[in-house]
C-alpha angles and dihedrals in degrees: 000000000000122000119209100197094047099028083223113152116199093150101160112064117219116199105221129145111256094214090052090063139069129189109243117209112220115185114235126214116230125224127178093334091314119155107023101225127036100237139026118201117213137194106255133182114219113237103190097287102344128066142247118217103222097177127041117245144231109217111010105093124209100034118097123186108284096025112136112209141179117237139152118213117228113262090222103052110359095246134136115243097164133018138183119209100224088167128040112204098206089242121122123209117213123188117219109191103191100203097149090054091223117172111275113177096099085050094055090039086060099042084055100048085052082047103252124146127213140185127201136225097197103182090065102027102241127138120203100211119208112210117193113213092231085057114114109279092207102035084057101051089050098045084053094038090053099040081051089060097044084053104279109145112209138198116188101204087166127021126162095153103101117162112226123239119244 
């Protein structure tokens, strides 16, 4: 869904209990202005004592949608500081920076026909890109190769999406 009046994008729509959730805050480092806020709070399922990502990110690296991990918040302010990944999803998460401001919509319209999800971060124009495992190996390779060369920039904080060689 796209809202004009925020610029937020959640277009895949996930059915998961709210009260089943909670928002878990990880601490960023920040490096040369980047990123340009110090933490990210993301929708977690409790797993006993671990925790289970149900949305996909925008600064945390190493964490794709569906990955269970172990963390301890920190007793002074509730952050994450470390993590350990117990559990890979499968998913990959891709990061699309449209600096360029190049028109997307195509682009959007295609991620979701290969069922992917994405979310935007429209003040400063970053995309967190949920990949499914089951998603094309190949069809995805070519839909970021060819937005790359149109002026996408891309981070790949989490890929798990290698095409084979034959």
């Amino acid at each position: 869904m796209y809202n004009e009046t925020w610029g937020l994008v959640n277009i895949a729509v996930r059915c998961v209990t709210e009260a089943a959730l909670e928002k878990v805050l990880f601490a960023l480092d920040i490096d040369d202005g980047w990123p340009p806020v110090s933490s990210e709070g993301v929708w977690c399922e409790r797993e006993g004592r671990d925790y289970k990502l149900v949305n996909a990110p925008f600064f945390i690296k190493g964490l794709a949608y569906g990955d269970i991990f172990k963390a301890e918040p920190d007793k002074v302010n509730e952050h994450i500081f470390e993590f350990e990944v117990i559990g890979e999803s499968g998913h990959s998460l891709v990061w699309a920076l449209n600096n360029k401001h190049i028109e997307i919509h195509d682009f959007k319209k295609r991620l979701l026909e290969l069922g992917c999800s994405f979310e935007g971060f429209e003040q400063f124009s970053l995309y967190s890109i949920d990949i499914p495992e089951t998603t094309d190996k190949v069809g995805i390779n070519n839909l970021i190769d060819e937005y790359e060369v149109y002026g996408l920039d891309f981070a790949f904080p989490v890929w798990r999406h290698e095409v084979e060689n034959t």
